[in-house]
N, C-alpha and C positions, 0 to 999 in steps of 0.2 A: 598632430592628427593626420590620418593615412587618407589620400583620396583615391580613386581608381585609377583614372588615368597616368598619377607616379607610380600607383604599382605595376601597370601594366606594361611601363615602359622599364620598369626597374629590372622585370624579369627579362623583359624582352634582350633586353642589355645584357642578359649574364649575370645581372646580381640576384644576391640574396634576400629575398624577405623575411621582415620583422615578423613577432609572432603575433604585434599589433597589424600591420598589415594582412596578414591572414583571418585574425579576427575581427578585422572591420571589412574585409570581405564576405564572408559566409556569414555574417550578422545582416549588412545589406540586403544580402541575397534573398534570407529567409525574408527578410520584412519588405523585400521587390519595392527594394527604391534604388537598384540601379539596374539600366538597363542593359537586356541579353546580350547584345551587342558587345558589351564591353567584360562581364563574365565570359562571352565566346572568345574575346582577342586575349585574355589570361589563360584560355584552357590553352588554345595553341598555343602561347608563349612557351606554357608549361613542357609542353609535348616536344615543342623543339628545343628546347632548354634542360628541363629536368627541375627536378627538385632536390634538397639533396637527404638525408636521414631526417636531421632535425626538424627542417620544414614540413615534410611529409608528418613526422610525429605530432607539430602542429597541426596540418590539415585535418588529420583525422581527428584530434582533440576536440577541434572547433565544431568538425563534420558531428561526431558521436554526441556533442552538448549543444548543439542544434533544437533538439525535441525532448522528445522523454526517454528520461534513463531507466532501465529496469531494477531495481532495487531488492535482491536476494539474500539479504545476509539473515535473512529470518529461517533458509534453509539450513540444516545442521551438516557440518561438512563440506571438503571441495566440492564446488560445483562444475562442470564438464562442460562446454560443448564443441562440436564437429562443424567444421565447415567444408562442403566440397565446389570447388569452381564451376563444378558440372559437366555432366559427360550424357552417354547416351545407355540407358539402362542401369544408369547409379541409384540405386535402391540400398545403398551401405547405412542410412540412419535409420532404417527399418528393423535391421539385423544389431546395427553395433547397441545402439541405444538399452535395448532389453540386456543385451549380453556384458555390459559396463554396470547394468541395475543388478543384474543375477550376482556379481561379483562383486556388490557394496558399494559401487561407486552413485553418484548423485548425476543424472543427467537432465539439463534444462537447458532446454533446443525453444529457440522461436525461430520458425521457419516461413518461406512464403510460398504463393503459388505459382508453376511455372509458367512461361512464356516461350513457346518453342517451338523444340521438336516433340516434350514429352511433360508431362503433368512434373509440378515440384511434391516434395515430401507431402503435404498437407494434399494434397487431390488424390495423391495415392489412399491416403488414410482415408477418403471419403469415399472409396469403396466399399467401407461397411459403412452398413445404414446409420443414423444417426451421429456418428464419431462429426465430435465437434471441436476445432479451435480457438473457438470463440470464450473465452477464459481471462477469469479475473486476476491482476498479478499474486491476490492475496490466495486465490486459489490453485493455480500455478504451483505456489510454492509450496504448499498444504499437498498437493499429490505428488510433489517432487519427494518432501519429508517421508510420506507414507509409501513409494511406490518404488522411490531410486527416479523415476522420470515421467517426463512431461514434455509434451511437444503445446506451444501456444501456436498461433497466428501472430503478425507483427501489428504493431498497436500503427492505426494510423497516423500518430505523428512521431515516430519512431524515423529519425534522422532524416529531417524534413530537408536538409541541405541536398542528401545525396540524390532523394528523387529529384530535385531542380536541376543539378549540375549532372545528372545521367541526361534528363530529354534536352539540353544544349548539345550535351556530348556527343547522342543518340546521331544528332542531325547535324554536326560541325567535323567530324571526321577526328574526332579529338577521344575515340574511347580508349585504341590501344597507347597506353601510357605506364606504364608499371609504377607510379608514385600516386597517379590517379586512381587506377584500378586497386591498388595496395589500400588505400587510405577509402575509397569506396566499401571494400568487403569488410574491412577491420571496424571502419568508426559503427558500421550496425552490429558487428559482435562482441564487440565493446560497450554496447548501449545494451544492449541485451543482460550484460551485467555478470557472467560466469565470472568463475577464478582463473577456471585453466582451458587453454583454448588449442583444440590439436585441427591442421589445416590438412587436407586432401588437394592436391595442386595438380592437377590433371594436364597431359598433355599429347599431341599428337593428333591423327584424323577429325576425331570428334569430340576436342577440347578447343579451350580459346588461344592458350597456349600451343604453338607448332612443335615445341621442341624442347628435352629436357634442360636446355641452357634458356631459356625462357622461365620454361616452369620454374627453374632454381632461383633463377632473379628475383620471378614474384613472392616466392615461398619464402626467401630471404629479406626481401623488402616488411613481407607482414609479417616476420619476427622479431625483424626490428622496431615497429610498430607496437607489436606485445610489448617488449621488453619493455620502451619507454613508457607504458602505462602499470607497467609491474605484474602484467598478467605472464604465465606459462602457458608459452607461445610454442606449439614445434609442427614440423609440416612432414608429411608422405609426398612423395612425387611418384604418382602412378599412370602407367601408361592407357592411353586409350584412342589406340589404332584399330582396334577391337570392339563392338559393346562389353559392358561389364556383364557376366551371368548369358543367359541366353536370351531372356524377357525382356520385350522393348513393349509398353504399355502401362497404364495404370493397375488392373487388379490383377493382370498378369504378371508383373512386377511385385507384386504383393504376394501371390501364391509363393512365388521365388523365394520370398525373405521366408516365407514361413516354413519350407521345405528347406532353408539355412539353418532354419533356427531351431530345425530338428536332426539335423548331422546331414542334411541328405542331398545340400544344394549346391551349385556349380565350384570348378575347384576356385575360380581365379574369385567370384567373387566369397567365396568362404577363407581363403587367405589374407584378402584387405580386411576383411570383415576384423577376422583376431586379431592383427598387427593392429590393427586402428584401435581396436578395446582393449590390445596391452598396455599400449602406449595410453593410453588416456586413463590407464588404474595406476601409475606408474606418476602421472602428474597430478593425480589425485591424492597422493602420500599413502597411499592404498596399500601399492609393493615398491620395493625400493629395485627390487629386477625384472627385468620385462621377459626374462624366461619363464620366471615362477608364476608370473601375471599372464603369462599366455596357458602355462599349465590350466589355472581356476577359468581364463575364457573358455577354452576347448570341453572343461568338464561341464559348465552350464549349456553347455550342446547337447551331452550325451549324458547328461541327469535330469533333462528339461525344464532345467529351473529359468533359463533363456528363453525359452517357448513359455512359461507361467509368467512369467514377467511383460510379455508382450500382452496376452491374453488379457492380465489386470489393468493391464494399461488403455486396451481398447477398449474394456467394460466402463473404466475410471471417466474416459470422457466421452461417456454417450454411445459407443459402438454395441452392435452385440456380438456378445463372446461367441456365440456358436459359429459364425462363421470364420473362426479363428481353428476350431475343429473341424471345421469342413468347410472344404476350399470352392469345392463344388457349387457352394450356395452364393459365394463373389460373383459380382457382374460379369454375362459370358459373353459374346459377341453372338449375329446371327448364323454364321457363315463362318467354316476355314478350312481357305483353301489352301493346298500344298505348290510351294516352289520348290521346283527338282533339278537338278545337274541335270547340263545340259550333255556334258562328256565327262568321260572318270580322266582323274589326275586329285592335286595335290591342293588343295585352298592354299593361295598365296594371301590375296585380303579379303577379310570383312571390314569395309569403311565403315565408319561409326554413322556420320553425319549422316551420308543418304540413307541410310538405313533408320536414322533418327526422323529424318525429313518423311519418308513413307510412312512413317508410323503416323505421324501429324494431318498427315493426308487421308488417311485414315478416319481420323479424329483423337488420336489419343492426346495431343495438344493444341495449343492454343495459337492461331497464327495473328488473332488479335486479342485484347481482353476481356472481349466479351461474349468470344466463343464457348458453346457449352462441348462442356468433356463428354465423349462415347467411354464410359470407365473401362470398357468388355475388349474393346478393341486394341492392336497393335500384332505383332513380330515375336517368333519365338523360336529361334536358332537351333537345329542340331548339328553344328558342329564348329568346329573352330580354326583358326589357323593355324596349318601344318597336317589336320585330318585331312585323307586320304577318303574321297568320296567317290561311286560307282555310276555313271549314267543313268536318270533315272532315280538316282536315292532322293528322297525329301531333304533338303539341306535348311528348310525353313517355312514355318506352317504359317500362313497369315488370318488373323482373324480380323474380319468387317461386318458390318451390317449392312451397309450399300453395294449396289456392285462393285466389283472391284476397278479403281480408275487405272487406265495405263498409266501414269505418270509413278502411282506405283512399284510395276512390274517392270519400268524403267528405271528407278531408282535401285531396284533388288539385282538386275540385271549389272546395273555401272558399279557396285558395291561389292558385289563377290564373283572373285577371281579364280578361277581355276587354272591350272595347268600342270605342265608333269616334270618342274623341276621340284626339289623337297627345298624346305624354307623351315628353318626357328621357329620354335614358338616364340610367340614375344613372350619379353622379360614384363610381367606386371608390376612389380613395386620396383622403383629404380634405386631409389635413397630415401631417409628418416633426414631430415635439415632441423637444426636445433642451436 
């Protein structure tokens, strides 16, 4: 029988733990019979020691059969879903989701709400009135069968271990861990219950990850993580020294996806957009090539069966369609004002982060949880790095309802660079990891 204290000293040492030790830890946990103190001295142990494959395949086991498991097999077909690490203006499950359902494939996302610089998937969605994700699993799956997709809310006892061991984490200096962080994102998409699972792994300014050998580790840690649960597991690593698209905001963010989802929206994020819905028709059994499967994404852009499938999707759970037709009637802010070049030259950077961080300041996120979202408000970029801007141009319109705070105008300031040497674009998708 495992106690705490030999596990804790077991790792502390260098060794390995049993998968009985692991599951008399996170059994403990959830039932808080032992105290944080000694779940704190395993996370460090962890952090300074590591995990190694197997045991992380445990953690996450133990993590994912923790609460309630999502139960799917009553939809017909691979089921799909996306997960991204998050970035600042990632609106890609707004866009891929219809455009995976336009081309056959089964998408069942439970998503949650953010905590940040900017709204999660589900605050975006509640831009339009009524759109609700509050959804039964038996119904879940009935508008998955009918629709190709469904976005829920996460049930709350949906991997009760990993809310515990984040707020230790939170406040123990124990988050960055790549065995931790690995088996944190996987055991809720795992519990969630799809077949096939494609990862966005973000890295640079305005991810969690600094650096594409970062991002590789983690991308690779949570496919190994799939593999031992026998899910199809593969990752994108995309950069985000940048926002994704121009829109940093909730329904502004939403106009975005919907001007994607009709040929007409930014190039970098209409590029993840189809590499991410090839690849995910591809581990679907859908296409067996991700050529031919990018062919069928790109036609559901410009036959708008991509844009009908979003439409049915937001009538499906409570929104109303018309504002899916007119953008104009999504929540607008009171106020936008224009930030102009200060001198002509050449945009070296748009920082993600403070540009994320202004937006929140704003209101468009939540700097605690029980801040209420301004939906209208945030950031919307004209232009990018390596454009060539004139003294005076608008390089970025801000939309507020309050006045505007400095702290703002200082964050917009430290964020974008100009000067008059030429710079690369960045490279957005760096590698496919599988």
């Amino acid at each position: 029988m495992s106690n705490m204290l030999e596990i804790i000293t077991k790792k502390r040492d260098k060794h390995p733990l049993t998968q009985e030790d692991i599951a008399f830890w996170i059994k403990e946990l959830v039932a808080q019979r032992i105290p944080d103190y000694q779940s704190s001295a395993l996370l460090m142990a962890i952090v300074l020691n590591g995990l190694s494959e197997q045991e992380t395949a445990w953690l996450t086991h133990e993590m994912m059969h923790s609460g309630d498991v999502v139960d799917l097999s009553s939809i017909q077909g691979i089921t799909n879903d996306k997960h991204s690490t998050g970035g600042v203006g990632d609106k890609t499950s707004l866009v891929l989701a219809p455009m995976v359902a336009a081309c056959g494939g089964k998408v069942a996302k439970m998503s949650g709400r953010g905590l940040g610089h900017t709204g999660g998937t589900i605050d975006k969605l509640e831009s339009f009135p009524g759109f609700s994700t509050e959804i039964s699993s038996e119904r879940f799956a009935q508008l998955v069968n009918d629709n190709g997709l469904a976005i829920m809310g996460q049930s709350k006892n949906l991997v009760p271990a990993d809310k515990l061991l984040y707020a230790l984490r939170d406040v123990t200096g124990t988050v960055p861990a790549i065995p931790l962080i690995a088996s944190s994102i996987m055991s809720k998409k795992l519990a969630a219950g799809s077949d096939a699972i494609l990862l966005d792994v973000k890295f640079g300014d305005g991810a969690f990850m600094k650096d594409v050998n970062q991002a590789r580790e983690l991308a690779m840690a949570m496919i190994s993580i799939g593999k031992h649960a026998n899910k199809n597991t593969k990752a994108i690593l995309s950069d985000m020294n940048q926002p994704l698209g121009f829109a940093i905001g909730n329904a502004l963010e939403v106009k975005e996806a919907i001007a994607t989802l009709k040929g007409e929206g930014p190039e970098d994020l209409t590029q993840l957009c189809i590499e991410a819905a090839s690849l995910m028709l591809v581990q679907a059994q859908l296409y067996t090539d991700v050529d031919k499967a990018k062919e069928a994404v790109v036609a559901s852009l410009h036959d708008g069966s991509a844009l009908a499938k979003f439409r049915t999707f937001i009538e499906a759970q409570g929104g109303d369609p018309t504002y899916v037709d007119d953008v104009s009637l999504l929540p607008q802010a009171k106020h936008i004002t224009p930030f102009k070049a200060t001198q002509t030259g050449i945009i070296q950077t748009i920082q993600a982060m403070p540009l994320g961080l202004a937006a929140s300041y704003l209101g468009a996120g939540r700097l605690t949880k029980d801040d209420v979202l301004k939906f209208g408000v945030g950031l919307v970029l004209k232009a990018k790095v390596g454009n060539h801007v004139s003294e005076g141009d608008v390089i970025c319109d801000i939309h507020h309802d309050d006045p505007l705070p400095q702290d703002v105008l200082d964050k917009l300031n430290d964020a974008i660079v100009i000067a008059q040497e030429s710079v690369k674009p960045l490279v957005l998708i760096h590698e496919i990891c599988e």
